[in-house]
N, C-alpha and C positions, 0 to 999 in steps of 0.2 A: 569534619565538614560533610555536610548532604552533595553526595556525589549523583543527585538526582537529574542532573541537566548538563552530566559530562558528556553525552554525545548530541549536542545540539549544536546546532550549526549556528558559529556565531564570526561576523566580519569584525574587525580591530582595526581602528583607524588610528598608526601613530601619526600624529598633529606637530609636527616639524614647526615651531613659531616663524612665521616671516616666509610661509613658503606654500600661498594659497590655502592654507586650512580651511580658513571659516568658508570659502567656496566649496570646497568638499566635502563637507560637515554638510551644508546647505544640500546640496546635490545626496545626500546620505539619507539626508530627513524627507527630501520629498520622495524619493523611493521606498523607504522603507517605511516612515510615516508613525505609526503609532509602536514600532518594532523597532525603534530608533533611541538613544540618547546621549548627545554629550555628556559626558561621565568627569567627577573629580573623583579625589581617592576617599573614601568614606568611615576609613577606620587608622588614626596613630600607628599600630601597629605597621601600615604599609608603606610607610616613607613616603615618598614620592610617586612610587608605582601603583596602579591602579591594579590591585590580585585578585586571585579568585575568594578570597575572602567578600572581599568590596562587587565585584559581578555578584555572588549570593544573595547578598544584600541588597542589590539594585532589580535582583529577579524578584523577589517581596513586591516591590513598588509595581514592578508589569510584569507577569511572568511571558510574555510574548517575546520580551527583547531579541534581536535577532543581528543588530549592527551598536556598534559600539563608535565612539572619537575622543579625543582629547590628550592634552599635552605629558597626561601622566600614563596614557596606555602603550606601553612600553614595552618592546616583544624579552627582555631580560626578566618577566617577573615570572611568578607561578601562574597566570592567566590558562595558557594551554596545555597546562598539567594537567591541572582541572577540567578544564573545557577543552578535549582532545581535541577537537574539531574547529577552532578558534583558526581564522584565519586573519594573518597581517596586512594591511596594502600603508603603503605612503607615499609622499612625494616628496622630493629633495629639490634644490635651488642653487643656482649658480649661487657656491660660495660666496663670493665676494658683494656682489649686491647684497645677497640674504645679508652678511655680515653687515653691512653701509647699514640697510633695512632694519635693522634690530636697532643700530645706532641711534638713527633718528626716530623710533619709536619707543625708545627707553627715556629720550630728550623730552621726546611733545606729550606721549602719552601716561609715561611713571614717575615724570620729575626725577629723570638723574643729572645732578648738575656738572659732572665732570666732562671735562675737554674728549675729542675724539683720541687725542694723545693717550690723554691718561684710558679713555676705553682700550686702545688697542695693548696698554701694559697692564690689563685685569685678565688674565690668563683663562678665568670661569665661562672669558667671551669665546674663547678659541676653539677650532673645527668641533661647534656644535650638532653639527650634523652626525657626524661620527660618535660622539659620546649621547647624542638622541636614541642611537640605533643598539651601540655596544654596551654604554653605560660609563665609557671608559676612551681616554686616546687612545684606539687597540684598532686601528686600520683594517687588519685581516681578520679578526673577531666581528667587524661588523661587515664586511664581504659576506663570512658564513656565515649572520645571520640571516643578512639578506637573501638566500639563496635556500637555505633550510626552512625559511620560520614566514617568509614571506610569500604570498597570494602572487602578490602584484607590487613593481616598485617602479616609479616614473620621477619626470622630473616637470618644473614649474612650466619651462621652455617648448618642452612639446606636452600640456595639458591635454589637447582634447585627443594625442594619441595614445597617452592612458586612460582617459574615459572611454575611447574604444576598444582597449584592448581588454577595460571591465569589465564593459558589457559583453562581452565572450568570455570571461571568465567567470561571471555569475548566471551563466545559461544552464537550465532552462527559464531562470529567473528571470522578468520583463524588465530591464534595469535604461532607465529612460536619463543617457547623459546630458541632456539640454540642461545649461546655466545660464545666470548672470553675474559677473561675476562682483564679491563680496565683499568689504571691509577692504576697498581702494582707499591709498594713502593718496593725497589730498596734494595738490600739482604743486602749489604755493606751498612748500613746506617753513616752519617755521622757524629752522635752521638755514633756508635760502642756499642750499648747495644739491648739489645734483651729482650724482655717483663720479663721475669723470671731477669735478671737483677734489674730490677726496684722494682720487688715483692719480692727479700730478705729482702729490706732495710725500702722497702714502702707498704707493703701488708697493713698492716688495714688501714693507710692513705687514701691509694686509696679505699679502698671498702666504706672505712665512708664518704666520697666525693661523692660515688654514690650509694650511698642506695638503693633512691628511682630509679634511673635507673636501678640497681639490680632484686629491685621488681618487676617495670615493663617489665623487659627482661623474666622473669621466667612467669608472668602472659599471655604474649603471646606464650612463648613455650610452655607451658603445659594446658591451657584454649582455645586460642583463635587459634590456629593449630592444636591444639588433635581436635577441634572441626569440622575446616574446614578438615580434613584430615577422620572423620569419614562421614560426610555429604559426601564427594567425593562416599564413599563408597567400594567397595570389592577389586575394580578393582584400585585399588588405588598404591599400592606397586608394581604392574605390569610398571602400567604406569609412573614411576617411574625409575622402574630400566632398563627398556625400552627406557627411554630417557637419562640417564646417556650412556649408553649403544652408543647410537646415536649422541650424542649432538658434538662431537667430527667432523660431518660432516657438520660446519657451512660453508655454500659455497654462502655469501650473498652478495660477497664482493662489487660486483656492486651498490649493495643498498647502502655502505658506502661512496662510492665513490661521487654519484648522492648528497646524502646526506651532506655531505663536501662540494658540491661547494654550493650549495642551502642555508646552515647556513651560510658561509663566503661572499657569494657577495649579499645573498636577506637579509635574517632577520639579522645578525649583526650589517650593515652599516647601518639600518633602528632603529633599539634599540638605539645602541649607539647615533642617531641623535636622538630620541625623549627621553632621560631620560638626553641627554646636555642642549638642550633647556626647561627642567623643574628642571634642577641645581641639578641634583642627581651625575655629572660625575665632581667630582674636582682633578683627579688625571688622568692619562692615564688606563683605565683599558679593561680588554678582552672580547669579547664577549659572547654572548653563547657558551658553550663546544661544 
């Protein structure tokens, strides 16, 4: 492999499903802008994982790239072997909603037609957060990666205190948190249940389904956020509510726009033609978000 772009600086956004992504993907793309791209995996050989095989080949299309997202960049592959310099950020989501949240968008939006019963005895549904991060149910596996392989690690609950604590973390870099936020599940759901529904009937079911994503939600709010949030240091809770304060005047829209046509007529039709011709596309499916 051309080890031509192992020390470039490059951000990793693993994409936790149900746990704000496409707001942060969004907020990736107006930053970084044309050095940006939701990523699939581009070559059979990589499974699931997006590797440095798949970034080589996505540097072909823009050699500029500089921030990376999606649901296959996953800090267990060869990415940072390669690309020494690759760094991780994510966000995780109170368990149990996240888990409700996939439920009812496996229901409206993939046609699965099985009971919540039967979702909660599909085992492949269980502490997805933790097999996102480890690969695997391995609780303390994914603490260390969190801690070794990660930038930055937040949670859905306090978003704009990890977009503040990015934007110190990509300093000197002008890193502009202002959102709106993205792909809102829709109030009228068409399952007509609301979380506290589901938690009459199925409370311990659902917690004992996600334990270890339990553990690991709490190990990042209270370890690995107290931590970043003290290192920030005084000026911290200012800037903070300073930006809550402000964030309300996202006026980027131009960046959206530029951006839209640039995913839809450059990197899409360029994706979708090189993961056909490696036999990864057997169904019609969408491009990058």
């Amino acid at each position: 492999m051309n080890l031509n772009y192992s020390n470039r600086e490059l951000l990793a956004f693993t994409h936790i499903k149900k746990a704000a992504g496409t707001t942060l993907s969004h907020i990736l793309r107006i930053n970084f802008f044309l050095k940006h791209c939701d990523v699939k995996v581009l070559s059979a050989a990589s499974g699931n994982i997006f590797q440095a095989a798949d970034m080589h080949k996505l540097l072909k299309l823009n050699p500029l790239i500089r921030s990376i997202a999606g649901h296959s960049v996953l800090p267990y592959g060869d990415l940072d072997q390669y690309y020494r310099k690759a760094k991780f950020i994510t966000i995780l989501r109170n368990p149990i909603k996240r888990y409700i949240s996939q439920y009812q968008h496996n229901v409206e939006k993939l046609g699965y037609k099985g009971s919540f019963e039967t979702y909660l005895d599909d085992q492949s549904s269980w502490n997805k957060q933790v097999k996102t991060i480890a690969g695997s149910e391995d609780l303390n596996l994914a603490k260390d990666i969190l801690i070794k392989k990660f930038l930055l690690v937040g949670i859905v609950e306090e978003f704009d205190t990890f977009l503040i604590l990015l934007k110190m973390k990509l300093e000197p870099k002008n890193f502009y948190p202002g959102y709106k936020v993205q792909n809102i599940a829709k109030k009228d759901s068409a399952i007509g249940l609301k979380v506290e529904d589901y938690l009459k009937t199925h409370e311990e079911k659902i917690e004992d389904r996600n334990a270890l994503d339990i553990a690991l939600y709490q190990f990042v709010k209270s370890e690995l956020l107290a931590k970043e949030k003290s290192l920030y240091g005084s000026g911290f809770e200012t800037a903070l509510q300073d930006f809550k304060r402000s964030k309300k005047g996202y006026d980027r829209k131009v960046f959206w726009y530029l951006d839209y046509i640039v995913r839809k007529i450059y990197y899409q039709p360029r994706i979708h033609h090189i993961r056909k011709n490696n036999g990864l596309i057997k169904y019609r499916e969408r491009g990058p978000a």
